[in-house]
N, C-alpha and C positions, 0 to 999 in steps of 0.2 A: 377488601382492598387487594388489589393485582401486584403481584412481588416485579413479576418480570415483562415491563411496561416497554421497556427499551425494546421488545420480542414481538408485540403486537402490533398489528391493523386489523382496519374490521371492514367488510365489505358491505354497503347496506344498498336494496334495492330504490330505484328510482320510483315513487309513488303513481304516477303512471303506468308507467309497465309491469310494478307489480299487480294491477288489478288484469291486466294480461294474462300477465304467469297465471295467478288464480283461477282466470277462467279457464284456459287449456289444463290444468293439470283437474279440473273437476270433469271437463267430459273425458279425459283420459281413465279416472278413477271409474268414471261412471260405465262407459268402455269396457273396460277391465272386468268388473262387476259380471256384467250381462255377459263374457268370454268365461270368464269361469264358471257363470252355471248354465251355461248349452245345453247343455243334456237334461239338464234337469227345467231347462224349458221346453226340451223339444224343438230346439230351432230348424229347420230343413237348413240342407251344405247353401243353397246359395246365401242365405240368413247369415249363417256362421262365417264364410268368406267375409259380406260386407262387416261386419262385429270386427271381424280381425283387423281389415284394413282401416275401418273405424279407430281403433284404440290405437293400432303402429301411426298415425295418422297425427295423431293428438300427441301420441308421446314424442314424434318430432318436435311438433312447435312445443312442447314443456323446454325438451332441450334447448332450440332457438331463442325461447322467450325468457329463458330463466340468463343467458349470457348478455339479454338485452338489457334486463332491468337490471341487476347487478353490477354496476358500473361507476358509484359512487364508494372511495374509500377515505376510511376515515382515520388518520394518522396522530398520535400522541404523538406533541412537537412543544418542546421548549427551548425557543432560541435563546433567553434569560432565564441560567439558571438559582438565577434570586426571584423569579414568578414564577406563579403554579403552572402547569402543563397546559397548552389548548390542544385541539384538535382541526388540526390542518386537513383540506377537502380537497381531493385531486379527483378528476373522474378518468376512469379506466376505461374506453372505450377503444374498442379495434377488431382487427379479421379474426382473430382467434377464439374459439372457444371454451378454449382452457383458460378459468377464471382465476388462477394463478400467475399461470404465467403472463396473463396481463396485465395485474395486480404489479406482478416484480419489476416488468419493462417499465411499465409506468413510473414506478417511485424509484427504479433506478434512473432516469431517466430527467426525474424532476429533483433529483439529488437527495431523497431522503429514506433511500436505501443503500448500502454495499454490497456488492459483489464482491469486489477486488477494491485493498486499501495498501498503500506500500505503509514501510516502517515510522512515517515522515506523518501520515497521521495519526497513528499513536501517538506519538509525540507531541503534535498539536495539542491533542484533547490531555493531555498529561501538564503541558506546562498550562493551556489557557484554561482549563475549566476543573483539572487537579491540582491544580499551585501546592496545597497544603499536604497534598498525601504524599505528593512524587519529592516533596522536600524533606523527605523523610531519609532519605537517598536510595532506597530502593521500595523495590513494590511488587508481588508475587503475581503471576498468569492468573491464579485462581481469585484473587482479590479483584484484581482490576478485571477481569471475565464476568465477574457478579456487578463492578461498576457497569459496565457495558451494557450488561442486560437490565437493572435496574431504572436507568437515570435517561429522560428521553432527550437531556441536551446534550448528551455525548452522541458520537455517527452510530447510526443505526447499521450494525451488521445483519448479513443475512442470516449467520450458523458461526457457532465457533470454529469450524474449519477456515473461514474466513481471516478471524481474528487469531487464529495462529501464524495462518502464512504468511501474514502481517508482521508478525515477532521474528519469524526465522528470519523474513527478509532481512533485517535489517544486518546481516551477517555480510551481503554480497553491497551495505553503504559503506560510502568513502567517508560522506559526507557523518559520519554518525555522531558523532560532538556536538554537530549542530542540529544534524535530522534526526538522529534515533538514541542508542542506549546500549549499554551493553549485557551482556546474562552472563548468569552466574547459577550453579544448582543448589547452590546452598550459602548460609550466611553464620558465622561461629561467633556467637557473640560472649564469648568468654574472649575470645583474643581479640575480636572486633576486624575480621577478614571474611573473605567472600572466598569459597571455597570454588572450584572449577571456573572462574570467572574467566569469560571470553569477550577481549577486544572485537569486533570488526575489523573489516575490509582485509584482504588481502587472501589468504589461503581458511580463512578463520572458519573453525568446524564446531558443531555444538551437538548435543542427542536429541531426543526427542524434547517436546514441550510440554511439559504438565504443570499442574496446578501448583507443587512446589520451585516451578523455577523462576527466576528471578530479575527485574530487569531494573539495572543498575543506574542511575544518572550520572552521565560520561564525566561529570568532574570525579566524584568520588571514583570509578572505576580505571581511571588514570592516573590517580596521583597513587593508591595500590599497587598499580602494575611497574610504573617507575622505581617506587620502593623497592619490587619484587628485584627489577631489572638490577639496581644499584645495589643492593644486596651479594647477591648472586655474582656480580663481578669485583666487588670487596674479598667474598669467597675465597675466589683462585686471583686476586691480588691481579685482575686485570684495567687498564688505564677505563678512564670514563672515555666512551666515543662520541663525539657531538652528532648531536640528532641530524647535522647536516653531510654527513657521510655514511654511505651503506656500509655491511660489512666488507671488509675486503678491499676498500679503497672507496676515492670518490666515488659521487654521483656526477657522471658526465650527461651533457646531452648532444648526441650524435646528430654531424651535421650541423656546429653550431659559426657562426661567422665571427670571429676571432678579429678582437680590436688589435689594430696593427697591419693587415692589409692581408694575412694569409687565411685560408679556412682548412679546419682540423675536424675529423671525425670523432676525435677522444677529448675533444678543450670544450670547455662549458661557452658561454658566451659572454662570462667574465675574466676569463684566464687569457693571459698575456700572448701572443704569438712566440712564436721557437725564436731565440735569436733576439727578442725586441729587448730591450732594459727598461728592466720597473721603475716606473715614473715619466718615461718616454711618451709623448702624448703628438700627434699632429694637432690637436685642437687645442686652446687657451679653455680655461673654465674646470670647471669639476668632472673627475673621468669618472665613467659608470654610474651616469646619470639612468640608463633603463637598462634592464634584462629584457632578453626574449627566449622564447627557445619551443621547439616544437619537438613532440615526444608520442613514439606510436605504439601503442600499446600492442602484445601481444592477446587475440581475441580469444585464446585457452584461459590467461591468467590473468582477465584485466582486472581483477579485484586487488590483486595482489601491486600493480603495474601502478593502478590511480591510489594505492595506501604510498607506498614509497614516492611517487608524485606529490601527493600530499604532504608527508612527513619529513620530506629531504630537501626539497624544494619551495612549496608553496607557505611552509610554515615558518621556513629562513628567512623568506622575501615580507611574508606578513609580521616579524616581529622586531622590522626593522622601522624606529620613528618618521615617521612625514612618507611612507609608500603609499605609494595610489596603486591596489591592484585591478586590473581586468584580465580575469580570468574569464575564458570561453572553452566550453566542451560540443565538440561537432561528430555526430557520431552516423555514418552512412553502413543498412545493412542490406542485401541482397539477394535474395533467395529465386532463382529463375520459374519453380512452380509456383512461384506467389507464397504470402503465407497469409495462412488459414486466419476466416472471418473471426474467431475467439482469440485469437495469439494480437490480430489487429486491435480488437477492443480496449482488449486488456491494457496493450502496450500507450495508446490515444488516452485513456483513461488516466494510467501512471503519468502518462508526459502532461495531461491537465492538471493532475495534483502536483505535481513538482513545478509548475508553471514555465513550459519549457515557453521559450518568445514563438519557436516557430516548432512546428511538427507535426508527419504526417505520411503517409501510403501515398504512392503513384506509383503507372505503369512506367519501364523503359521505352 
């Protein structure tokens, strides 16, 4: 019985061309034979010449023939993990002769390998096909690393280098309440706290990732850190700040058009014009029927940029009864030497899994 099923494919020859293969790699063998004992037959040099190029001869088409019939793989796949495993048939065929690497293109290709997973699929595979474990409220790299490699209806990674990058990413998500999770290196359950436990998004830093670290489900790892917060400001006897102001003062958005006819670079796009009186309206009907407001991130610290976006803004407006939001993020980058064929992939790949509507590479 095979432990680590999630880790395997098998490559198996095409039944034609392995009677190919066979016959080249027997007159190579045969080749072979008659060059090692020359001497010992006495062959004259122009003999020994043909012998050589006989056997280099054969041992091409072995190489040739052995990439030809090899081209059939055979993939443990369970898309119902309440039925047993089948084995899904993809054929490998193309210019290369490295049987790997056409093995990889291929099933990355037909989606049933990874290369590259953002934090948003862990998560996936956590709520739709762990429901029971991850509602435990957390779940250890080394636990769920063994789910990974065990189980074939979770995404088949290529290496656990993969399914790391995966965890840290999810440090630089905004979204991670919804899309990912937060970590923690340890969990005390004598007090029943998450020791080193780290939020996302914003400046958010973590160490390395190993088998005791921890990845927290965002309910439990927020209502902690609120506690933490509220605490800590009972402490030194400081007022509670509502999550709709940063420190320091409001959250403005620069550049916003100001009901009452003036526009201000420091007035949200619900704050009164300088001079108007509250209540003052040119129109009949209910005032501050919509927000708008448009906000440009700085490209050093946009992690930091879209958390306070998030937290100050888009969490005031969403927890307010009968809002309709639409929320859109437009994001244009430019690099004049282009950027490189791996950075392309990767980025097409991300933006298919997060299902962007539109995206993609062009020249100027």
């Amino acid at each position: 019985q095979r432990v680590n099923r999630n880790l395997l494919v098998f490559l198996a020859p095409d039944s034609k061309r392995a009677e190919e293969l066979l016959e080249a790699t027997r007159h190579y063998l045969a080749w072979t034979w008659v060059n090692d004992r020359r001497e010992e037959l006495n062959l004259p040099p122009e003999q020994v010449r043909a012998v050589v190029d006989n056997r280099n001869r054969n041992d091409q088409a072995v190489t040739a023939r052995l990439s030809q019939a090899y081209h059939w793989v055979l993939v443990p796949d369970q898309p119902d993990p309440k039925r047993p495993p089948v084995m899904t048939v993809e054929k490998a065929d193309g210019a290369t002769d490295r049987l790997a690497e056409r093995v990889t293109d291929k099933l990355t290709r037909s989606g049933l390998l990874a290369t590259v997973v953002a934090a948003r699929t862990i998560r996936l595979d956590l709520d739709q096909k762990l429901p029971e474990v991850w509602g435990r409220g957390h779940l250890s790299v080394g636990e769920l690393w063994g789910y990974y490699r065990r189980y074939p209806y979770l995404t088949r990674l290529r290496d656990r280098s993969v399914f790391e990058d995966a965890v840290s990413s999810v440090l630089a998500t905004i979204t991670w309440e919804l899309d990912g999770f937060a970590l923690a290196t340890g969990f005390d359950q004598a007090v029943g706290r998450y020791q080193g436990l780290t939020l996302p998004g914003g400046d958010a830093r973590f160490g390395q990732i190993t088998d005791s670290t921890l990845l927290v489900t965002p309910a439990v790892a927020r209502a902690q850190h609120d506690a933490e917060v509220a605490a800590a400001r009972a402490a030194v006897g400081a007022p509670e700040e509502t999550s709709g102001a940063a420190p320091g003062g409001p959250f403005t958005t620069a550049g916003a058009i100001v009901p009452g006819g003036t526009f201000s670079e420091h007035q949200s796009a619900l704050e009164p014009a300088a001079g108007a009186t509250p209540g003052e309206s040119s129109r009949s009907g209910p005032e501050n029927t919509r927000f708008f407001g448009v906000y440009r991130l700085d490209p050093e610290r946009y992690g930091r940029d879209l958390t306070r976006l998030s937290q100050e803004i888009l969490q005031q407006l969403a927890a307010t009864d009968g809002v309709q939001l639409d929320i859109t993020v437009e994001v244009h980058a430019r690099r004049a030497a282009g950027f490189p064929p791996d950075r392309v992939r990767v980025v097409l790949e991300n933006a298919s899994t997060l299902k962007f509507e539109q995206a993609g590479f062009e020249q100027d």
